[in-house]
N, C-alpha and C positions, 0 to 999 in steps of 0.2 A: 877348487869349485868354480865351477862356469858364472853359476848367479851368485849374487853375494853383495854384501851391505858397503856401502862408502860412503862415508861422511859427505851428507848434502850440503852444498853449496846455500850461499844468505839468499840467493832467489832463479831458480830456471827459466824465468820469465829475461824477456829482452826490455831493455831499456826503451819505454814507449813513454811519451809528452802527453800531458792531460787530457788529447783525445784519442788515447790508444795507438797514438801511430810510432811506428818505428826510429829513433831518431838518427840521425848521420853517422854514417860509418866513418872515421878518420883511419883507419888503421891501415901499413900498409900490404900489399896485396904479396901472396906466400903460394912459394911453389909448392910446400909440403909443410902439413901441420905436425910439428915436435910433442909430441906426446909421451906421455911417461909411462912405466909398467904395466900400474892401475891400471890407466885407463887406457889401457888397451884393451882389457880382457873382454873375451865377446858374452854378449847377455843376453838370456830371455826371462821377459818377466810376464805374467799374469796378472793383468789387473790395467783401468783406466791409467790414459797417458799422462791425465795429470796427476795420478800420485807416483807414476813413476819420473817424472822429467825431472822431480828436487833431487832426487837418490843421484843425476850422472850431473856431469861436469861440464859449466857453462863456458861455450864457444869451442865445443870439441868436436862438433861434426862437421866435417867437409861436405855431406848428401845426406841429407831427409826425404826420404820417399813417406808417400803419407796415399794410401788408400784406402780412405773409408767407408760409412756406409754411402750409398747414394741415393736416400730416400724414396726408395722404389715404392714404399709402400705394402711392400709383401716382406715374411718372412722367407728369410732364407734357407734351404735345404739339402743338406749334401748329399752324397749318394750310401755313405756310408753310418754316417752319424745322426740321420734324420736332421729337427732342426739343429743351424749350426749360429745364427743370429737371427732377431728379430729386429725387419728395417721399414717398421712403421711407428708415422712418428704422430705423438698428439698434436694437434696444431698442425701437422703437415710440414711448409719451411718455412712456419712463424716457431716452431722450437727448433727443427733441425739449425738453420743459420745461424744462431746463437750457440749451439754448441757444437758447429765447428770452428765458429771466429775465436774462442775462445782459448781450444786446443790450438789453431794456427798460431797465436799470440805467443803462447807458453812455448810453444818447438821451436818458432824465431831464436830465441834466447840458448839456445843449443847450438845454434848454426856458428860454425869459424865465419872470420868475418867476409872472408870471399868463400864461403862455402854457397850450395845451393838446396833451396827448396823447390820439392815438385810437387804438386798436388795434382790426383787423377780424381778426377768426374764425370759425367755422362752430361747430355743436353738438358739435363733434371735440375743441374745448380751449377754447372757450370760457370755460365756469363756473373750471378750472384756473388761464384766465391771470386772470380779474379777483381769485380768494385772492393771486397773483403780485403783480398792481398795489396793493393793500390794503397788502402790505407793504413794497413800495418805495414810495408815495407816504402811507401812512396811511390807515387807511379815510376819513379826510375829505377824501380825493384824489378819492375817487367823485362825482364830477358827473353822469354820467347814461349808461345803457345803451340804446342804440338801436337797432330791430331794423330791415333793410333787406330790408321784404316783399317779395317778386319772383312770378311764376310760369312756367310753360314745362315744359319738357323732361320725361322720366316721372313717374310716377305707383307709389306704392310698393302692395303688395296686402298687406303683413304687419305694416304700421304708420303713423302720418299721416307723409303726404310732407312731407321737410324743404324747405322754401320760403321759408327767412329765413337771413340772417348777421348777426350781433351787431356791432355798434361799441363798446367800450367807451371811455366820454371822463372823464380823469381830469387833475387840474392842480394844481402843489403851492399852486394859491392858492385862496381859499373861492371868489372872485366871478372868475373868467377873462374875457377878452375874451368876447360873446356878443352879437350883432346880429341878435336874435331878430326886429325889424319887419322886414330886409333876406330874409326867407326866406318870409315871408309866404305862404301859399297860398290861392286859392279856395275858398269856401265850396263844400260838398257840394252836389249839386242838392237834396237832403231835407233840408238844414238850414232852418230857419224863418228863416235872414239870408237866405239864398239869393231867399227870395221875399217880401224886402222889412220883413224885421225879424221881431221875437218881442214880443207882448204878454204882459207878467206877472199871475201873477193880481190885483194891489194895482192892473192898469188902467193899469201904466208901459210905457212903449214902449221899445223896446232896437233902436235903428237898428244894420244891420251896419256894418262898419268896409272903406271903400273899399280901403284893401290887402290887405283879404283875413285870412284866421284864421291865428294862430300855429300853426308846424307842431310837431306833435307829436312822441314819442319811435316811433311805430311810420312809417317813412318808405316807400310804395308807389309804387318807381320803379322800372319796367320796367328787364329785363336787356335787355342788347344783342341786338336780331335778328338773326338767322346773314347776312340780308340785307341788313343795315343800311348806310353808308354809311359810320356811322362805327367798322365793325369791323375790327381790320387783321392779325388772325389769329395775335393772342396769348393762348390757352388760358385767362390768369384774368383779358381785361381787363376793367375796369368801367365803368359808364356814367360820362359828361362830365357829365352831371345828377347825379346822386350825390355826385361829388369839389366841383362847381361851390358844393353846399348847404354842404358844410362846409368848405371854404376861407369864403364870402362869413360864414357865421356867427361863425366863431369868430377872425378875422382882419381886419385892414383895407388896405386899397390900399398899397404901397412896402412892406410887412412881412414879414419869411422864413418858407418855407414848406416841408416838406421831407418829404421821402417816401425812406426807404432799404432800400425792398423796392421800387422803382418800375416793375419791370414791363413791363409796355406803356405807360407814360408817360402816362396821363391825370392822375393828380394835377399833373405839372408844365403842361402845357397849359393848364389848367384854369386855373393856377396865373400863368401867364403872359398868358393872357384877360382877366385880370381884376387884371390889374395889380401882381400879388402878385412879389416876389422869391422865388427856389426853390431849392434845392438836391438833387439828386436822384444815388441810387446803388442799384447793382445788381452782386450778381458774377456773373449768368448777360452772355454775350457776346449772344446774341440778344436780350435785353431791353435794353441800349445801345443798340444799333444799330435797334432798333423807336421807342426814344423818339428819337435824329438824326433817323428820319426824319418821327417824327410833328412835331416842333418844326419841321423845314423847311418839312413839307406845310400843317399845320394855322394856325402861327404865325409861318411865312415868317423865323426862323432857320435861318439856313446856317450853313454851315463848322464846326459843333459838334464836338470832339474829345473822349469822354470819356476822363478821365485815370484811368490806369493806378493800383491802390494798390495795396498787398499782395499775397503770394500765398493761395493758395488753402488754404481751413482745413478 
């Protein structure tokens, strides 16, 4: 069986100090997390993250991706399943921020200890959640903010159109997993490697680097086309390119990977391409049933059942 029951651990929560904050990582730092049978097997569950986080096994994640709602304030709507969540909140983000400090709290306590946390938002709570992450992991949990430049859809007349969503990537250890050669991109056309090196003024020559330039913290990867091929008509999904950069970066082959806002299922995909073991949850019913089927279509798993947890909070 794919999903299936495992003896919960005495708490999925991380070890946080009387005011909720993360406390010091001693441990030392691991090129590859040793995992055992169990917990390899990949999972999808149905149901809030926090009745699923007691069910897996504390300190087995290398990468937490986490894309939740982003209190738009509108209900969400797919193209196929009508609505597919509803992202209005009472209170606005005097109840949103509370429950996702909460949720960040409890996935902490999953993360290996150079493992990394990402959390995606919009300029909506952004700045909000990284004061959030500062105090659950210390501000030396800040490893880097990255912006995932896009463009498309309107154009605003009363202010610069917002054309970017923030990543914040945070990890309770200084140096995390990071396979900065594996992402490698193409030189610009106007870069001076581009067209065969840079002479310095001292008369030294700077040959480019055949893999190409380290990518930077601003990442300019097309949203999904409405006509794309690989869109399957869930309202927040993201591109396979996007997920593919930070799974292969900050992760390595047989290592768990988990996404508990999952969505339309590209993180696990992505996740499963590439060799990664996954774990993936959702309480909406139509985002289960979009990742069964993307895992069958895309990755040629069948028979997937996600298990049932909790009820509804």
């Amino acid at each position: 069986m794919l999903c299936r029951n495992i003896s919960p651990p005495d708490s999925a929560t991380a070890e946080l100090d009387s005011q909720g904050m993360l406390k010091s990582c001693h441990c030392e730092r691991s090129e590859a997390i040793s995992l055992n049978t169990d917990e390899k097997v990949n999972r999808l569950f149905r149901g809030d993250m926090l009745d699923v986080a007691p069910l897996l096994a504390r300190e087995s994640f290398r990468l937490i991706y986490l894309d939740p709602p982003f209190a738009t304030g509108r209900e969400k709507q797919g193209t196929r399943d009508g609505m597919v969540y509803d992202d209005r909140w009472r209170g606005d983000l005097d109840s949103y921020l509370p429950w996702l400090k909460e949720r960040l709290q409890v996935l902490c306590g999953l993360l290996y200890c150079d493992g990394s946390l990402v959390l995606h938002l919009d300029w909506r709570a952004s700045h909000y959640a990284r004061v959030m992450l500062d105090e659950i992991f210390g501000r030396q949990g800040f490893i880097n903010e990255i912006i995932w430049h896009y463009t498309g859809g309107g154009r605003s007349k009363s202010r610069f159109s917002c054309k970017h969503d923030t990543l914040l990537w945070y990890s309770r250890h200084p140096r995390p997993i990071f396979n900065l050669d594996a992402v490698r991109v193409p030189y610009k056309r106007t870069s001076g490697f581009a067209k065969g090196g840079i002479v310095a003024a001292s008369g030294r020559h700077y040959q480019p680097d055949p893999r190409g330039t380290p990518v930077d913290d601003v990442w300019d990867i097309p949203i999904i086309n409405p006509l794309a091929n690989e869109r399957v008509g869930y309202p927040t999904q993201k591109p396979l390119a996007l997920m593919q950069r930070l799974i292969v970066a900050l992760s390595n082959p047989g290592e768990l990977v988990g996404d508990f806002c999952c969505g339309s299922g590209t993180t696990l995909v992505a996740a499963q391409k590439l060799g990664r073991n996954w774990v993936g949850c959702d309480i909406s019913e139509a985002a289960t049933a979009c990742v069964v089927s993307r895992l069958c279509d895309e990755c040629g798993l069948a028979g997937i059942v996600p298990a049932e947890v909790g009820g509804s909070r």
